[in-house]
Structure formats: structure tokens, C-alpha cells
N, C-alpha and C positions, 0 to 999 in steps of 0.2 A: 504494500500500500504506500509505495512512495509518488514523493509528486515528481511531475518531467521534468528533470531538471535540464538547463539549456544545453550541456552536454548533449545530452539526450534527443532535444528536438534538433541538435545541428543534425547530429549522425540519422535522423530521420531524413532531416530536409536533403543530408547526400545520398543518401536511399533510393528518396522520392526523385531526384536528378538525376540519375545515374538510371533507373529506370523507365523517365521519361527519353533519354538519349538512344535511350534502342528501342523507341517505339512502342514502349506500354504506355497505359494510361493510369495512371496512377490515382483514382479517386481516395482511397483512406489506405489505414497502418491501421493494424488491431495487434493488440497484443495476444498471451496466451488464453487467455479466459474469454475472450470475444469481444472485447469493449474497445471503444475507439478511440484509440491515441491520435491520430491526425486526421484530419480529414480537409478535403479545398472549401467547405465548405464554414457553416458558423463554427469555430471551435466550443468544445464544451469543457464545463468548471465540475471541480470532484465535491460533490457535495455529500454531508452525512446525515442520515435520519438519524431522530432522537433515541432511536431501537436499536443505532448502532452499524445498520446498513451504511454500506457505500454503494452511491448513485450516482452518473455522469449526466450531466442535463446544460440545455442550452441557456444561458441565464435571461434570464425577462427582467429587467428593469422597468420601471415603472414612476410616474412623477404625479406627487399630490398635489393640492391646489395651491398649498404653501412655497412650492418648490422643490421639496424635499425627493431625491430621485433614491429609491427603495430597489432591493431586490426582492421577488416575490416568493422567492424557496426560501429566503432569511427569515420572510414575514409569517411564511407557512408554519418555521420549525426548525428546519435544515441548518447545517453547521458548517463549516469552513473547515473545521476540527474534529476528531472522531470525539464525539461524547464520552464525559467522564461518568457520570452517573445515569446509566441508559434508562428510558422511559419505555412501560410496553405497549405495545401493539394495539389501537381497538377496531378489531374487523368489522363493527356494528357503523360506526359515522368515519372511519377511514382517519383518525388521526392517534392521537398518543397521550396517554394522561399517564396523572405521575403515580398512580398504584392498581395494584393487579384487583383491588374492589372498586376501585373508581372503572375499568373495563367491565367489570362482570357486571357492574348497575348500570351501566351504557348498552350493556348486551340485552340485558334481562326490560331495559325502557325500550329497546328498537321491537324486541319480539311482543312485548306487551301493543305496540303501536301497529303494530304491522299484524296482528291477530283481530285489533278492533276496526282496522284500513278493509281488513278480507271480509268482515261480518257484513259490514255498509256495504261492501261491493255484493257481497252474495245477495244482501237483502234489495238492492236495485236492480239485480239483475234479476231476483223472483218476481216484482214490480212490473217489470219494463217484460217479463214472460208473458205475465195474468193482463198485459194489455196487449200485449200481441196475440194473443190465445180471443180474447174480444173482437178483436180486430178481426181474424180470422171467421172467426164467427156468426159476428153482423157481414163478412161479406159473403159465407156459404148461405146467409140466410136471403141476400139480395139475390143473389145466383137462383137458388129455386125460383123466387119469386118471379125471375126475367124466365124463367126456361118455361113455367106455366104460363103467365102471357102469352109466351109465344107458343105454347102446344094449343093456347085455346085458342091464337089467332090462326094456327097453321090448319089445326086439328085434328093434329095424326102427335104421336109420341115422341119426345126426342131423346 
């Protein structure tokens, strides 16, 4: 987990020359694990979640109305630095609180909400059934009514 140090991107950039001279095309450099060290395009910064992961991402800056120009992975959470005291994981709203009861009441509030979200949905969609089923109905009931009309206009059965 070290950073490039310029050593490092020179002997990339003679790489990346030395392979453009004979006719490749040299889009990126990946290291061993897949992640991309170079590339022609935006470079990316090594940033770390509160959980202790290492992520490469393109940085987003961003400016408030004060002036103040912000990075958005800083503002998320994300560190510059591997964290010292890791934060865990909350699979339920996608971010990181600071003890493993603060996740399990985050878990236990998503599944609570998302169980009362299904009942409303089941019970609209039994609603929006029992008026289709109406619908249906008042219009098999039109239907007879137009087909005798017309058996008593024609006078034969249809």
C-alpha cells in the first residue's frame, strides 16, 4: 500500500514511451491486483474508507456558495490516510457508524421500514385488484347487454 512515488511514475512514463515507439497504444498501467496506476486519462487519488478499505476514485471537487472548494469522498468519510480506529460497515443506508449497535439499530430500523413500505404496497395493490376486478365486470356486464341488443335487432343468436 505505498503511494507512487515519482521514481515510480518516471519509470512508468519510460514504459508508457518506449511502448508507444513501437507502435502500441498504450491506454493504462495496472498493477498486480488490477487497479490502475496510470492511465491518459483523469488520474485517480488512493483514498480510504472508515472500515479500512482502500479505494482509487476520481476526485470530485466541489464549491459552496461561500467559496469554499471541498472534496466530496472527504465530505462522505474517506481519508487521505489508512484509519486508525476503523468504523464498521452499515449494509442497511451504505455508510459507517462508530459501533457495531449503532449498525445492528440501523439494520433492525431499515427492515422495520421496508416491512411497513411492503404492507402499503401489498395493500394498494389489493385496492387497485378489487377495482380492476369492477372494472372488469361493469364491462362483461355492458358486453351482454350490447350482444342482446343486437341478437334482438338481428334475431338469430350470436
Amino acid at each position: 500500500m505505498s503511494l507512487i512515488t515519482p521514481l515510480r511514475k518516471e519509470i512508468m512514463q519510460d514504459i508508457k514511451q518506449e511502448l508507444e515507439q513501437s507502435g502500441a497504444a498504450v491506454t493504462e498501467i495496472r498493477d498486480k491486483q488490477g487497479r490502475i496506476l496510470f492511465n491518459n486519462r483523469i488520474p485517480r487519488t488512493r483514498y480510504f474508507t472508515p472500515d479500512g478499505r482502500e479505494e482509487f476514485k476520481i476526485p470530485q471537487h466541489r464549491e459552496r456558495r461561500d467559496g469554499v472548494v471541498y472534496d466530496i469522498f472527504i465530505a462522505q468519510g474517506y481519508t487521505l490516510t489508512p484509519p486508525t480506529n476503523l468504523k464498521p460497515y452499515c449494509p442497511s443506508c451504505d455508510m459507517w457508524h462508530d459501533t457495531q449497535e449503532e449498525v445492528d439499530a440501523c439494520v433492525e430500523k431499515k427492515s422495520k421500514f421496508m416491512a411497513s413500505m411492503n404492507r402499503k404496497a401489498s395493500r394498494e395493490l389489493l385496492k387497485e385488484r378489487k377495482e380492476k376486478d369492477t372494472q372488469i365486470t361493469n364491462l362483461e356486464a355492458k358486453v351482454d347487454k350490447l350482444t342482446k341488443l343486437l341478437e334482438a335487432k338481428l334475431g338469430e343468436k350470436i
